[in-house]
Backbone as numpy.savetxt, mean C-alpha at the origin, in Angstrom:
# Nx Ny Nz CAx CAy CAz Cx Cy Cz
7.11 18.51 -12.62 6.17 18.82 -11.55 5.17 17.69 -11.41
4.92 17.63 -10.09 4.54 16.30 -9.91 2.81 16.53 -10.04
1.78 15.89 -10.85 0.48 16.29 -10.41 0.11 16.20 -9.26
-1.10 17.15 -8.71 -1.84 16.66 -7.18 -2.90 15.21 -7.27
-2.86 13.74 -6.92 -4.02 13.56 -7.02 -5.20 13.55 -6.09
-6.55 13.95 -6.30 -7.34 14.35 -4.99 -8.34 13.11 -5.17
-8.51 12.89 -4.01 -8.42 11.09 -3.60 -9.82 11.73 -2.36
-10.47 10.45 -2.10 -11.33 10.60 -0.57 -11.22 9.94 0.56
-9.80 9.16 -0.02 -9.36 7.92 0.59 -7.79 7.77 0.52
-7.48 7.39 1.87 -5.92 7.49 2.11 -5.37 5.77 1.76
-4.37 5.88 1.49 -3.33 4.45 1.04 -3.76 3.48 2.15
-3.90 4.34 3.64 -3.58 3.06 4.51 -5.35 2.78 4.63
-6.54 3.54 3.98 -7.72 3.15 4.06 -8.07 2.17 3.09
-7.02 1.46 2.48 -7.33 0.60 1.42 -7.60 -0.78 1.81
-8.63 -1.48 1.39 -8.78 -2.72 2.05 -7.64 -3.64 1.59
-6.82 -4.84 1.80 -5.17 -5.19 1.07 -5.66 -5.67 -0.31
-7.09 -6.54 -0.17 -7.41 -6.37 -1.76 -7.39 -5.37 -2.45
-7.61 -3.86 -2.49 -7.87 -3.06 -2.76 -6.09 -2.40 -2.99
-5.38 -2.45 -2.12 -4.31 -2.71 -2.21 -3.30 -2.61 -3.55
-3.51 -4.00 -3.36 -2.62 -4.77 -4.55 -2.97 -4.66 -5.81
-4.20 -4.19 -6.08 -5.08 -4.01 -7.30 -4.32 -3.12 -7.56
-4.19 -1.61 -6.61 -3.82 -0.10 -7.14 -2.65 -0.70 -7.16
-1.31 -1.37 -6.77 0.04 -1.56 -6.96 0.06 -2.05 -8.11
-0.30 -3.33 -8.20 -0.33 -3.88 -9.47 -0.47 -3.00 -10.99
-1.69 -2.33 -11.10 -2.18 -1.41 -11.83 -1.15 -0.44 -11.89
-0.58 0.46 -10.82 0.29 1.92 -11.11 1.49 0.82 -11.62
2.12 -0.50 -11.41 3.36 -0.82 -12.43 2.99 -0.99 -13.79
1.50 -1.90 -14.15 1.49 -2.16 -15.75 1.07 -0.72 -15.72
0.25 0.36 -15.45 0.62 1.47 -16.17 1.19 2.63 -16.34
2.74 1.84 -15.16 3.85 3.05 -15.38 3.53 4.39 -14.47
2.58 4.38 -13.76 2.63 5.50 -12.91 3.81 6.20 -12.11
3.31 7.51 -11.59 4.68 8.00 -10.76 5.17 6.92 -9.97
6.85 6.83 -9.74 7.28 6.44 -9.37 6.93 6.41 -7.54
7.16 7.24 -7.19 6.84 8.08 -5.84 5.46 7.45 -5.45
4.33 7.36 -6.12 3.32 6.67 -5.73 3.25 5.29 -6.08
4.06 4.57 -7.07 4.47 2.76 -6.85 5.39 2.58 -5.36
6.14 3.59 -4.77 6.85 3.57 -3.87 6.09 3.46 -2.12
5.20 4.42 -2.73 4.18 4.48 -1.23 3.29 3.47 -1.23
3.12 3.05 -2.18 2.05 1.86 -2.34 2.66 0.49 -1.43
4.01 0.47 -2.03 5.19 -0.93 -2.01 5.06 -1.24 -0.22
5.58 0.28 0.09 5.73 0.82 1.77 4.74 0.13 2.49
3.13 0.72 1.96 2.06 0.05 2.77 2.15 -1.05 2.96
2.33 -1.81 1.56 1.84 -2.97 1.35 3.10 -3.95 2.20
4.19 -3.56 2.27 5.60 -4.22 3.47 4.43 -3.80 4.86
4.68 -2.96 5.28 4.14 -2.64 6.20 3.03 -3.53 6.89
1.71 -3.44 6.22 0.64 -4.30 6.57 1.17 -6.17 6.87
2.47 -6.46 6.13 2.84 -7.60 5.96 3.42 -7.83 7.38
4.28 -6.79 7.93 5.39 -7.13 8.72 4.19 -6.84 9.97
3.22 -6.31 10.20 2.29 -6.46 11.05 1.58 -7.53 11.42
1.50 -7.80 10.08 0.80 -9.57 9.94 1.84 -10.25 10.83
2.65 -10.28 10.30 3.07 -11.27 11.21 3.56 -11.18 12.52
3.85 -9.70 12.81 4.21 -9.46 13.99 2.88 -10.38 15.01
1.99 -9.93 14.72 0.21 -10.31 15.19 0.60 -11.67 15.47
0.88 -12.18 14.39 1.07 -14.16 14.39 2.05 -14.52 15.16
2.88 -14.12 15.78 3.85 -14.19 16.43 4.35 -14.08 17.87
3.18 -12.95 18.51 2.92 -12.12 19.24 2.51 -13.86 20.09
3.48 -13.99 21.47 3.14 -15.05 22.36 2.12 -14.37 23.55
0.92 -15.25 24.04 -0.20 -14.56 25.05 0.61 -14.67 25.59
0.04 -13.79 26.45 -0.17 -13.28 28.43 -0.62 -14.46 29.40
């Protein structure tokens, strides 16, 4: 059974420093899997935005 954790702050409210700290951290200390997974997600995510942004030709 998986614990609840109660948070005041959602994954995608993380600043990317803030980020990589919690990713980094839940692998050296082995945390649920399921939450290294959602972490991974954001952290692709915010990336493939990045560059979508950089990429993105004006009007």
């Amino acid at each position: 059974m998986m614990q609840s954790i109660k948070s005041n702050c959602a994954i995608t409210e993380l600043t990317d420093e803030s980020l990589v700290f919690a990713y980094e951290n839940a692998r050296k200390k082995n945390l649920d899997l399921h939450f290294i997974q959602l972490l991974e997600e954001e952290i692709v995510k915010r990336q493939i935005d990045t560059l979508l942004q950089s990429t993105k030709i004006p009007n």
